[in-house]
Structure formats: C-alpha cells, structure tokens
N, CA, C and O atoms as a GROMACS GRO file, in nm:
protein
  488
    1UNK      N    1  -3.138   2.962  -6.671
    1UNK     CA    2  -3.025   2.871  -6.669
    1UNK      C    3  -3.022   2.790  -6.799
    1UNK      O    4  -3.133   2.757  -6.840
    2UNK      N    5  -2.918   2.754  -6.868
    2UNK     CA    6  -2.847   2.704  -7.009
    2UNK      C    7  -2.921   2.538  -6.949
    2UNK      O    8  -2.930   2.482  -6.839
    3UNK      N    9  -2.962   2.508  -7.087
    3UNK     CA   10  -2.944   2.323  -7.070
    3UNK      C   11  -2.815   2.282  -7.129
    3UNK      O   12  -2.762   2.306  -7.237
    4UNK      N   13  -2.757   2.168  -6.959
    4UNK     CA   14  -2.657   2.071  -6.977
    4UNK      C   15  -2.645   2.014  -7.154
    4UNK      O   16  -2.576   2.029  -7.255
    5UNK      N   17  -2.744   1.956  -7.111
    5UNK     CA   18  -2.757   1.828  -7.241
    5UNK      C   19  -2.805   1.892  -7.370
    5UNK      O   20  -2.897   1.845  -7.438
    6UNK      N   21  -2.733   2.005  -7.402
    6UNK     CA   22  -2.785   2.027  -7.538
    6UNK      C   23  -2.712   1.885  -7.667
    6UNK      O   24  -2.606   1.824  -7.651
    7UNK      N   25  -2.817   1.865  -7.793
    7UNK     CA   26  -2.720   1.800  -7.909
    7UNK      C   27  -2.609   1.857  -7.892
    7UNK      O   28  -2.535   1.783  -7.826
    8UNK      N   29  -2.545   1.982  -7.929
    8UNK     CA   30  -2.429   1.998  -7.970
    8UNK      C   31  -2.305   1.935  -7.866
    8UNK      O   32  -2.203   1.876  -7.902
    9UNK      N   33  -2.336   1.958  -7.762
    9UNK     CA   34  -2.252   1.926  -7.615
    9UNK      C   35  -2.248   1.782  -7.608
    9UNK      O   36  -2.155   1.730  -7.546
   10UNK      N   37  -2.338   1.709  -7.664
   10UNK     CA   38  -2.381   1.555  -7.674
   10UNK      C   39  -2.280   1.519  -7.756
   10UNK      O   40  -2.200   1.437  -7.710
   11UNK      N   41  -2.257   1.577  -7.913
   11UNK     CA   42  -2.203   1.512  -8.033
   11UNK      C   43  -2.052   1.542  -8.021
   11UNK      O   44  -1.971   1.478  -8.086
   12UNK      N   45  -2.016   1.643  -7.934
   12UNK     CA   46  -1.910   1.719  -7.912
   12UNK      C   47  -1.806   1.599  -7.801
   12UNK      O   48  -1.688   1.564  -7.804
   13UNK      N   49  -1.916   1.568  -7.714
   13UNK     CA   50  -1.887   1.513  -7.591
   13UNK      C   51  -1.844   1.374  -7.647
   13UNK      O   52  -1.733   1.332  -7.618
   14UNK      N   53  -1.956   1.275  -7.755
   14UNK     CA   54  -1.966   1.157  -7.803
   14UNK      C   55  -1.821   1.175  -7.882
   14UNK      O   56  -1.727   1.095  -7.882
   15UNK      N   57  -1.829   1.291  -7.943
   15UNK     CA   58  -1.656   1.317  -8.076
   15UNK      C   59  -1.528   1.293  -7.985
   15UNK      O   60  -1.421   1.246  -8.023
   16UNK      N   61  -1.564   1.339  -7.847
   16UNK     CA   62  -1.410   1.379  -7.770
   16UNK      C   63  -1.397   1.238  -7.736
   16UNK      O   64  -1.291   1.184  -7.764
   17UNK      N   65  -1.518   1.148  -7.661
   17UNK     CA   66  -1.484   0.965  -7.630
   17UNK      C   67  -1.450   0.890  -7.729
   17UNK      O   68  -1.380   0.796  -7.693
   18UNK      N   69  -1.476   0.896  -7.862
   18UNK     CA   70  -1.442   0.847  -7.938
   18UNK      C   71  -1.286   0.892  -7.989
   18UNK      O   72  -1.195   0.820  -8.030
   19UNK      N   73  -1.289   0.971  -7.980
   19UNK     CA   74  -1.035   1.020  -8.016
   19UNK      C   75  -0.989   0.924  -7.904
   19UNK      O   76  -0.893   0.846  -7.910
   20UNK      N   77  -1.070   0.943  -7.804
   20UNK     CA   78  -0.980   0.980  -7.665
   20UNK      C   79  -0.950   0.778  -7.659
   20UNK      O   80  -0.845   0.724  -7.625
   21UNK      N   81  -1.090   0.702  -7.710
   21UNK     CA   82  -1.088   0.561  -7.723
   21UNK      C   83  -0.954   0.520  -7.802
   21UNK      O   84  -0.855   0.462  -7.756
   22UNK      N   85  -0.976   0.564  -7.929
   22UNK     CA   86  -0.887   0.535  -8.077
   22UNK      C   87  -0.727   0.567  -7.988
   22UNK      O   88  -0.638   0.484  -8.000
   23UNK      N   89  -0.711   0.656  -7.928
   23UNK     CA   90  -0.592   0.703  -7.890
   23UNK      C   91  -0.542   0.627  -7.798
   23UNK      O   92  -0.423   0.596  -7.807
   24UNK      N   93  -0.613   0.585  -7.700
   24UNK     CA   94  -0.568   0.490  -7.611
   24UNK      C   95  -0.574   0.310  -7.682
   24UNK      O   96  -0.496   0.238  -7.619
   25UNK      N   97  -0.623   0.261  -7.757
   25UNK     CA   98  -0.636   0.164  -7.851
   25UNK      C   99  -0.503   0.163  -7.917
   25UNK      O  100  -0.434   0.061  -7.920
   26UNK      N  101  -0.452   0.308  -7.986
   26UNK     CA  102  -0.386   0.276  -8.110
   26UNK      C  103  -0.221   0.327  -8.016
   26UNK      O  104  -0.109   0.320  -8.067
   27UNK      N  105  -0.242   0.360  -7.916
   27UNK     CA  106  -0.114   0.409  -7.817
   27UNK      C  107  -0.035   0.316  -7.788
   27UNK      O  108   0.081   0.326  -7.829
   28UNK      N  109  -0.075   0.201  -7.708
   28UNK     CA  110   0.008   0.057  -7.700
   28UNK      C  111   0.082   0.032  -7.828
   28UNK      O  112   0.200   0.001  -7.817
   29UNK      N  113   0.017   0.045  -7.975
   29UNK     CA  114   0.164  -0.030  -8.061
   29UNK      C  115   0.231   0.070  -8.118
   29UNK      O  116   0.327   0.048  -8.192
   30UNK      N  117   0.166   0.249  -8.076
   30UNK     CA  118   0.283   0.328  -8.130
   30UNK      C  119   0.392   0.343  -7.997
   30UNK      O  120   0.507   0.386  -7.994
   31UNK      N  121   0.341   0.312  -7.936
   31UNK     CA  122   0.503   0.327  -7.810
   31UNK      C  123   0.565   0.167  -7.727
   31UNK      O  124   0.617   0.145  -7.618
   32UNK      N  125   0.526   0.081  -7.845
   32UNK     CA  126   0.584  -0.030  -7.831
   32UNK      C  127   0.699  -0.068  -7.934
   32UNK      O  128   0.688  -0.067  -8.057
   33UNK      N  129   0.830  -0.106  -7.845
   33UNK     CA  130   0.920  -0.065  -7.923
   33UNK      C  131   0.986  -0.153  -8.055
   33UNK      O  132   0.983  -0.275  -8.070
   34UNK      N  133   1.041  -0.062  -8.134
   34UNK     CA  134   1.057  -0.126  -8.264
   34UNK      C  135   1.192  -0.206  -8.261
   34UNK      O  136   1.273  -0.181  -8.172
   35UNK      N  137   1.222  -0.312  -8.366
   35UNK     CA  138   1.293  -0.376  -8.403
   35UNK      C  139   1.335  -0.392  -8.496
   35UNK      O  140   1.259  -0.374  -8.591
   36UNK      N  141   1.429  -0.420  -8.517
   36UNK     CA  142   1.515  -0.442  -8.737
   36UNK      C  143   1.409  -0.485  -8.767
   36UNK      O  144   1.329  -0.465  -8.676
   37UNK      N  145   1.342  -0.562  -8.895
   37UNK     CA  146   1.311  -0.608  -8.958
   37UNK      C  147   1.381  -0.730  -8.977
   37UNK      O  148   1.497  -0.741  -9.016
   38UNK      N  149   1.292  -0.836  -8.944
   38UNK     CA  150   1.334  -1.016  -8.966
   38UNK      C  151   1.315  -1.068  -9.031
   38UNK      O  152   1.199  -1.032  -9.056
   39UNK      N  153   1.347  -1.173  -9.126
   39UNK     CA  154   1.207  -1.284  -9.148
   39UNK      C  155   1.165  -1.377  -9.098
   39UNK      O  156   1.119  -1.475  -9.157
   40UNK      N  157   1.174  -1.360  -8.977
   40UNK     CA  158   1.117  -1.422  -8.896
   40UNK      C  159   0.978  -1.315  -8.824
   40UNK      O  160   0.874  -1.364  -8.778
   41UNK      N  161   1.000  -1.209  -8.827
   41UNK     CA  162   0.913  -1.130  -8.741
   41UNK      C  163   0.717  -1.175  -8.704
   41UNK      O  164   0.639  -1.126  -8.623
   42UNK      N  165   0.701  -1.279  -8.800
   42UNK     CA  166   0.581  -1.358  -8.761
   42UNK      C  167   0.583  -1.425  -8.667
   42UNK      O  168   0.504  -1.400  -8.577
   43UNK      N  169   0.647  -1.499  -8.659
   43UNK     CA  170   0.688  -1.607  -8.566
   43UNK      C  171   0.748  -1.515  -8.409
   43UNK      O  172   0.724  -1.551  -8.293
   44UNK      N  173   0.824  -1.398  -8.449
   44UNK     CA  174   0.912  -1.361  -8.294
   44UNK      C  175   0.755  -1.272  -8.265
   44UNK      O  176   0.762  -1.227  -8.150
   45UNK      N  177   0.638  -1.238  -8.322
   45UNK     CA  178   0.557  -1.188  -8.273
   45UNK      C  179   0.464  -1.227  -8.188
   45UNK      O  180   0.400  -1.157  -8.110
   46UNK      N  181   0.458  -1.354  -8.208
   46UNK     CA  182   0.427  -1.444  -8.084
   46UNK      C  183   0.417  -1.443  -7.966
   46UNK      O  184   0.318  -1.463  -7.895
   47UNK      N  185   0.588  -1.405  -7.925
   47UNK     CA  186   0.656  -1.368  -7.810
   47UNK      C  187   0.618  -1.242  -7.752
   47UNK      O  188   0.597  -1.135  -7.809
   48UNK      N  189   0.612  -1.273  -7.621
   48UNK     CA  190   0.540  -1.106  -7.535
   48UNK      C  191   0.669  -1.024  -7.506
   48UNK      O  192   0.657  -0.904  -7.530
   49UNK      N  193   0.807  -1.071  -7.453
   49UNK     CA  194   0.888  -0.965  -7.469
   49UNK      C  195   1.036  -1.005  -7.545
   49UNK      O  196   1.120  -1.057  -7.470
   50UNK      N  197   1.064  -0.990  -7.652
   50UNK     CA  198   1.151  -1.040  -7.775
   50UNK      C  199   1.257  -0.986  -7.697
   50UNK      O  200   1.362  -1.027  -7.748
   51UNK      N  201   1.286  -0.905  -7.585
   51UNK     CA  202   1.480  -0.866  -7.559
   51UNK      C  203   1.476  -1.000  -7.421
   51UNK      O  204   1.579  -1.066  -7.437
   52UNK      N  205   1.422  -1.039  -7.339
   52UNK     CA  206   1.388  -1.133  -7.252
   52UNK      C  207   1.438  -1.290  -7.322
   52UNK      O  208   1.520  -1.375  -7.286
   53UNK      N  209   1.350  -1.281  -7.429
   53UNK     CA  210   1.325  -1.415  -7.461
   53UNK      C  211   1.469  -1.465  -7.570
   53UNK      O  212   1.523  -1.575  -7.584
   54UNK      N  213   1.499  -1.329  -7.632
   54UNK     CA  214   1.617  -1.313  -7.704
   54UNK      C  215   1.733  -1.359  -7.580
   54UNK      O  216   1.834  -1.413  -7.624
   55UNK      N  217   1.729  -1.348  -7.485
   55UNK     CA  218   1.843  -1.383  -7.335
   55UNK      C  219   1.835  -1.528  -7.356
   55UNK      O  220   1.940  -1.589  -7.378
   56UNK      N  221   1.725  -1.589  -7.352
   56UNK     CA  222   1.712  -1.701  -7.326
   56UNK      C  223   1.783  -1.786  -7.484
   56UNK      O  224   1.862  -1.879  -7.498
   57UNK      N  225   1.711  -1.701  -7.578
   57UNK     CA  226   1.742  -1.784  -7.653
   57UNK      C  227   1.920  -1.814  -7.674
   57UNK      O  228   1.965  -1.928  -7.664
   58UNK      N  229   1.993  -1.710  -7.700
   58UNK     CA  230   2.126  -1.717  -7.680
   58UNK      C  231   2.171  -1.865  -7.572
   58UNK      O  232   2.274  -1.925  -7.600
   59UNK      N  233   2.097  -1.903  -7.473
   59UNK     CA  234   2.148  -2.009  -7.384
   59UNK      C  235   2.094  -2.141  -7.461
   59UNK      O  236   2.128  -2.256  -7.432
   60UNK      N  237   1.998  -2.100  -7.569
   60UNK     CA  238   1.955  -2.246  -7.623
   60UNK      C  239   2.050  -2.260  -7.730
   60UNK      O  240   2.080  -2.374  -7.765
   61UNK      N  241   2.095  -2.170  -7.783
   61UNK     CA  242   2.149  -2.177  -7.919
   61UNK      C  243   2.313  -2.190  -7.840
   61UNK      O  244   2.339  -2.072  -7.866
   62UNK      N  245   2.374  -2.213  -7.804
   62UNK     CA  246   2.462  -2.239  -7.684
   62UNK      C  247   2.495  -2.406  -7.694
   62UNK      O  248   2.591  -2.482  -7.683
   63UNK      N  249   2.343  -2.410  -7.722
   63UNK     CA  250   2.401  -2.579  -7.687
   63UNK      C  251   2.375  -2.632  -7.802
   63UNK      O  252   2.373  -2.754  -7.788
   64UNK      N  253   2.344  -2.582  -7.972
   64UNK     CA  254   2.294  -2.625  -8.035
   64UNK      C  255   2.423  -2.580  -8.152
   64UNK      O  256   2.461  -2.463  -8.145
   65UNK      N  257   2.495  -2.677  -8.265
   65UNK     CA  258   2.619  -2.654  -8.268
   65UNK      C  259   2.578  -2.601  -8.448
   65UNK      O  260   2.643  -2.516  -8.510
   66UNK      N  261   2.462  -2.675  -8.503
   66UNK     CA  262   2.433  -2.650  -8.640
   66UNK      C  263   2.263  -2.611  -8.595
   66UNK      O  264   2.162  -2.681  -8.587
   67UNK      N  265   2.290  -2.470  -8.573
   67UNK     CA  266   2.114  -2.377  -8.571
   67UNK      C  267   2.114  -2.331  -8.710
   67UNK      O  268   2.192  -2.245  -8.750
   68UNK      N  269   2.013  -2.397  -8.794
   68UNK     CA  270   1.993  -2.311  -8.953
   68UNK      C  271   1.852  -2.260  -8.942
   68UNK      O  272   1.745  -2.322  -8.951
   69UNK      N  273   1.882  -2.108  -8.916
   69UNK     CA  274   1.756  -2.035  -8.837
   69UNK      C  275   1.638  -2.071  -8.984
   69UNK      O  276   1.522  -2.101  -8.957
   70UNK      N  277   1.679  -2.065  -9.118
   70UNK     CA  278   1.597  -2.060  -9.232
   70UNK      C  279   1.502  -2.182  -9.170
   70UNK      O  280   1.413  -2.166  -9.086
   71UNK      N  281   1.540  -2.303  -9.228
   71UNK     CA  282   1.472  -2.447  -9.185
   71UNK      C  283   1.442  -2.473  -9.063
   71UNK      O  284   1.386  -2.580  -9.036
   72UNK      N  285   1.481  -2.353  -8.937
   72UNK     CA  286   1.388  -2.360  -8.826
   72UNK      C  287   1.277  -2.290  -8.814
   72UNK      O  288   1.190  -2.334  -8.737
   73UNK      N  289   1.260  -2.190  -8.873
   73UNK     CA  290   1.144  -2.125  -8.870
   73UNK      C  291   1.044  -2.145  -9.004
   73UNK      O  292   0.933  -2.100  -9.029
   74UNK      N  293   1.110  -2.210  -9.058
   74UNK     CA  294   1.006  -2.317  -9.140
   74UNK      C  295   0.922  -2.404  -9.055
   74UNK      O  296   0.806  -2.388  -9.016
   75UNK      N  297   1.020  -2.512  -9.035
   75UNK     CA  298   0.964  -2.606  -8.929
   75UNK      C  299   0.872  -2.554  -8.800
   75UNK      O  300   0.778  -2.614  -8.749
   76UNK      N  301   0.930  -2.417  -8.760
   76UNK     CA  302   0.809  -2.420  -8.690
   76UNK      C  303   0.714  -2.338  -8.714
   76UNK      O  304   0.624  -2.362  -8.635
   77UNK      N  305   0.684  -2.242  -8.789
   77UNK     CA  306   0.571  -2.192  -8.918
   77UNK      C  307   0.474  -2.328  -8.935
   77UNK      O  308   0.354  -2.300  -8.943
   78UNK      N  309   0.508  -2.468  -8.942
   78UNK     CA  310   0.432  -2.555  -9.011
   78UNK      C  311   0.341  -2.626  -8.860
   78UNK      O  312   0.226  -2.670  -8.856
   79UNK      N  313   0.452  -2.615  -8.736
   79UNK     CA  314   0.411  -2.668  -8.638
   79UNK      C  315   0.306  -2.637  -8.552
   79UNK      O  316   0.236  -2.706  -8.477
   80UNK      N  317   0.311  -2.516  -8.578
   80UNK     CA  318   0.225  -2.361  -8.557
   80UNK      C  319   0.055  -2.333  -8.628
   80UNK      O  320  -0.063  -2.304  -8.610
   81UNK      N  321   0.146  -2.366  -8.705
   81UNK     CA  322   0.013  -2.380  -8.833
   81UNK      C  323  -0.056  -2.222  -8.778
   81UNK      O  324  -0.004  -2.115  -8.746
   82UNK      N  325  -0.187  -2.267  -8.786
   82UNK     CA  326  -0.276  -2.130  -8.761
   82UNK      C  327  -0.293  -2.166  -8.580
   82UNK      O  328  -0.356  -2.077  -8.523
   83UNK      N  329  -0.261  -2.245  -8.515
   83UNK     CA  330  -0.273  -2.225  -8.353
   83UNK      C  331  -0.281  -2.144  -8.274
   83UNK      O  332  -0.268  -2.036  -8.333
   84UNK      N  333  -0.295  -2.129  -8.171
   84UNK     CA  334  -0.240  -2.049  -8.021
   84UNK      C  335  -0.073  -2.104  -7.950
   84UNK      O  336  -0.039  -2.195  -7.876
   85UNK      N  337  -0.028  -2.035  -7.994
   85UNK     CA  338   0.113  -2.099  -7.927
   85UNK      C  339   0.077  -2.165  -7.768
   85UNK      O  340   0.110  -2.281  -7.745
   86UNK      N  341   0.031  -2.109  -7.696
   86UNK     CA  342   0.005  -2.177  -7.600
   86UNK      C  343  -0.040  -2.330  -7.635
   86UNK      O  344   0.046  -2.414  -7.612
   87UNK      N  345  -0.130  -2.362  -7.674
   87UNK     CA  346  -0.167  -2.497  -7.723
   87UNK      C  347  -0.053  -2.556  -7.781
   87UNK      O  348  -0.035  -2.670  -7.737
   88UNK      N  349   0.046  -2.513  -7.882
   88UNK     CA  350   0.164  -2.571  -7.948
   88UNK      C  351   0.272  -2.616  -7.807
   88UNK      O  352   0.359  -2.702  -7.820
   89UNK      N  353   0.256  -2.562  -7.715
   89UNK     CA  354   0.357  -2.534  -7.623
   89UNK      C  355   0.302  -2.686  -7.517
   89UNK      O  356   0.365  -2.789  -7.495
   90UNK      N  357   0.188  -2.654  -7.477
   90UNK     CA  358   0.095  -2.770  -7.437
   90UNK      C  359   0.145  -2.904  -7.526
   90UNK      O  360   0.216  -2.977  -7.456
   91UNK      N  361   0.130  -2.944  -7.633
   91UNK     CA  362   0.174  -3.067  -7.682
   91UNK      C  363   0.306  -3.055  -7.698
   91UNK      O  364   0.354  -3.168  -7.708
   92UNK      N  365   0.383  -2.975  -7.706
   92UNK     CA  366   0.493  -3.027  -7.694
   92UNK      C  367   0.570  -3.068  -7.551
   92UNK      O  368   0.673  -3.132  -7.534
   93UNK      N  369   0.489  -3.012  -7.467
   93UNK     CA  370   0.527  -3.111  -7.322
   93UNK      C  371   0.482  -3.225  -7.280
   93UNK      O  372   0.518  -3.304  -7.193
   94UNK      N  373   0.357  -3.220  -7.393
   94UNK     CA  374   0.250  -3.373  -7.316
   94UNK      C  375   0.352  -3.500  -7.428
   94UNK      O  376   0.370  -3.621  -7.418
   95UNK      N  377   0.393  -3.410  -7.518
   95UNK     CA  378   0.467  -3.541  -7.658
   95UNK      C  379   0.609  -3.557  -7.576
   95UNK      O  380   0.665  -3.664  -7.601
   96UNK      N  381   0.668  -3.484  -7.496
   96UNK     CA  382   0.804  -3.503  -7.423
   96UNK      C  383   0.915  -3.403  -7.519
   96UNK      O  384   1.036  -3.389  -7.502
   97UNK      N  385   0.837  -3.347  -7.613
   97UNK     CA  386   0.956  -3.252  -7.688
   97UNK      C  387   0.997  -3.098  -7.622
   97UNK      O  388   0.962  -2.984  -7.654
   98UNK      N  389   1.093  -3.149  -7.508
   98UNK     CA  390   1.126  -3.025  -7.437
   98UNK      C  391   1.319  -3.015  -7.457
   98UNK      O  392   1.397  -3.109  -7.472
   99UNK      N  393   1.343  -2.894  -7.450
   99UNK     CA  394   1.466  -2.845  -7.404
   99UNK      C  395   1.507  -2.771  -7.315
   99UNK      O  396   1.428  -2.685  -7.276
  100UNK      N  397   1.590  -2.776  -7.278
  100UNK     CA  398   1.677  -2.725  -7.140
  100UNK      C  399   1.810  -2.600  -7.218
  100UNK      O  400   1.874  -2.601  -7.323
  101UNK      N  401   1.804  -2.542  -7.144
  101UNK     CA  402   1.863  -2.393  -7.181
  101UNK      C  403   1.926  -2.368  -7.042
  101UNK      O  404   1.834  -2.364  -6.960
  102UNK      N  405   2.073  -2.346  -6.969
  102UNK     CA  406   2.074  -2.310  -6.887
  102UNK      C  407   1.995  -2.311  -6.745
  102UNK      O  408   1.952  -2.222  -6.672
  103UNK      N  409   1.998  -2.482  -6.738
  103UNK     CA  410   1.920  -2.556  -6.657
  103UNK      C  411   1.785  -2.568  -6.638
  103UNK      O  412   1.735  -2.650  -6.562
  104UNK      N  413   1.684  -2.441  -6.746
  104UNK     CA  414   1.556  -2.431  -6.781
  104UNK      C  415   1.550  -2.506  -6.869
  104UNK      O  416   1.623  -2.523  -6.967
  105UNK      N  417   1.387  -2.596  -6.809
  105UNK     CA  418   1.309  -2.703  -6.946
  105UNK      C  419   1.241  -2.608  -6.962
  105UNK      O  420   1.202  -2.527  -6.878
  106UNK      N  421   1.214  -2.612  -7.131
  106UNK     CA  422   1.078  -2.562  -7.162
  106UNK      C  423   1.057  -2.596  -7.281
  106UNK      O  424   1.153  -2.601  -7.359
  107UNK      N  425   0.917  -2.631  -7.326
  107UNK     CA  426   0.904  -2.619  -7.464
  107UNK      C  427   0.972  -2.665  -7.563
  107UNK      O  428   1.086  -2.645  -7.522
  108UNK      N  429   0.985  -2.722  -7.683
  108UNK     CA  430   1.084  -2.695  -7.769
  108UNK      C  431   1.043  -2.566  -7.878
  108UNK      O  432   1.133  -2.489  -7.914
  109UNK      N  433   0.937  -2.552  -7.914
  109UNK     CA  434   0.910  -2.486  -8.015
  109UNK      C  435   0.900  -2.327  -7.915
  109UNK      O  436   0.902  -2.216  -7.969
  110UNK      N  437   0.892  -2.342  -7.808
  110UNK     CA  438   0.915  -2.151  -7.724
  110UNK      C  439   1.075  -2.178  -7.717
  110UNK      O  440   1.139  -2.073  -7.711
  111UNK      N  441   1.145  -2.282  -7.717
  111UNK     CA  442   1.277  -2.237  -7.719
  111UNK      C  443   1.314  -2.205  -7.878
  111UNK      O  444   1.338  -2.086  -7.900
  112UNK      N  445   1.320  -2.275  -7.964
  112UNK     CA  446   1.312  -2.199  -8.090
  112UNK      C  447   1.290  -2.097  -8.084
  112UNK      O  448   1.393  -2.030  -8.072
  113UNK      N  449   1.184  -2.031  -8.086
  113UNK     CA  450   1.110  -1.916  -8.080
  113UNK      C  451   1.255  -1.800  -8.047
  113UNK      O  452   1.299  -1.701  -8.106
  114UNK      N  453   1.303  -1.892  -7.889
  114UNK     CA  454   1.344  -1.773  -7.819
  114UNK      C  455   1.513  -1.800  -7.915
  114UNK      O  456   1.574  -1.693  -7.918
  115UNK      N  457   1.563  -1.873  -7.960
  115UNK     CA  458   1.675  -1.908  -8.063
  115UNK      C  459   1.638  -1.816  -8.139
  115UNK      O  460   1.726  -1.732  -8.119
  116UNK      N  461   1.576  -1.780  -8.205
  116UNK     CA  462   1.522  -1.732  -8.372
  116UNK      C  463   1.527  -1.537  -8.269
  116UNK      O  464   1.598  -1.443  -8.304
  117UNK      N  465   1.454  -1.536  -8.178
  117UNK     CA  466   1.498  -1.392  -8.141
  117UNK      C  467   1.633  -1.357  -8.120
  117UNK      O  468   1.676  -1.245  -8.148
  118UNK      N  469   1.727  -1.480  -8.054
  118UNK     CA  470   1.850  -1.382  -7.987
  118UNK      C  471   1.926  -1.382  -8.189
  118UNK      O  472   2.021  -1.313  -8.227
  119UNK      N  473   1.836  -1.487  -8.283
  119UNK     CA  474   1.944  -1.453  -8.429
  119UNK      C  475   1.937  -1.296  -8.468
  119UNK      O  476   2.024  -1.214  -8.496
  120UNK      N  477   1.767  -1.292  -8.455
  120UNK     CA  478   1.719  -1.168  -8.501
  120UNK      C  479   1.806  -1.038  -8.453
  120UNK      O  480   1.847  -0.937  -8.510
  121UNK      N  481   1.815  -1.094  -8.310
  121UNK     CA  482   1.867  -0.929  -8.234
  121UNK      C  483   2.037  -0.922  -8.284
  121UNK      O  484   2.103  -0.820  -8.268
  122UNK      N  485   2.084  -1.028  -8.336
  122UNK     CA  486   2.261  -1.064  -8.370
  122UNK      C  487   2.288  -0.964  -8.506
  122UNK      O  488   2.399  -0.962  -8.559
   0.00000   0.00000   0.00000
C-alpha cells in the first residue's frame, strides 16, 4: 500500500490551500461592485453600502439649499483626520452635531458622507 503523506502530496496539498486562501481573500473586492470614479472616493469608502447611503443622502441634501460638495469633503477629510469613523460619529452626537434627513437624526459627518454619495452617484 502507497503512503498518504508523501512530500510531494504535502507541497501539492500546502500549494492548493494557499490559491484556494488568496482566492477567497482577493474574491470579496473583485466582485464588489464598481463605481465612476470620485474625488471623493476616500471618504465614500468609509461607507459599507454607497447605493443605500447615496438614498439617504439625496434626503439630506434636500434640505440643504447651498451643498459645495468641494469644501465639504474638505471639511470632513480634516474632521476625520486619520480616525475610525465610528469614533467621528460618536462625538458628533456626544457634541450635539446631528442632522435629520427625512425624519432620521444621525450624525452630521455620516450624513455628509451620505450627501457626498448621492453627488457622486448624480
């Protein structure tokens, strides 16, 4: 009877977990779907689903009569700094800087966010 565990079957076996890793690793951002090109696309990357948040944003920008997407995504590039948006999102509720969108509070700088997507998707 043949031995299981020969090297070759080992390095063969170790070669096939290693594609099979890389492939499932590198699979999520090739079949995650694409978008124009922004300049904002730092900032809308943030966001977990940009056609969602793009909905929302349209209801913020709704109520907002002079949106100058340039000097908003400045402003919040700086607010951001190197953070976790979550944490940015956190002080801006504990500081009281929230907006309402179609009877939703949230955030000011995730409503931006979601402003700056529905420009992107326009």
């Amino acid at each position: 009877m043949k031995d299981l565990f020969t090297r070759r079957r080992i390095v063969i076996g170790a070669g096939g977990a290693v594609v099979l890793a890389a492939a499932a690793f590198e699979g999520g951002r090739l079949l995650r779907k694409r978008y124009a090109p922004s300049p904002y696309d730092d900032l809308l990357a943030l966001l977990n689903d940009r056609d969602a948040d793009a909905q929302i944003g349209e209801a913020v920008l709704a109520d907002i009569d002079d949106f100058d997407a340039k000097s908003v995504s400045a402003s919040v590039r700086e607010r951001i700094g190197k953070r976790p948006l979550a944490q940015v999102m956190l002080e801006d509720a504990s500081d009281g800087r929230l907006a309402e969108a179609s009877g939703w509070v949230m955030p000011e700088t995730l409503a931006l966010l979601c402003a700056l997507a529905a420009k992107a998707a326009a």
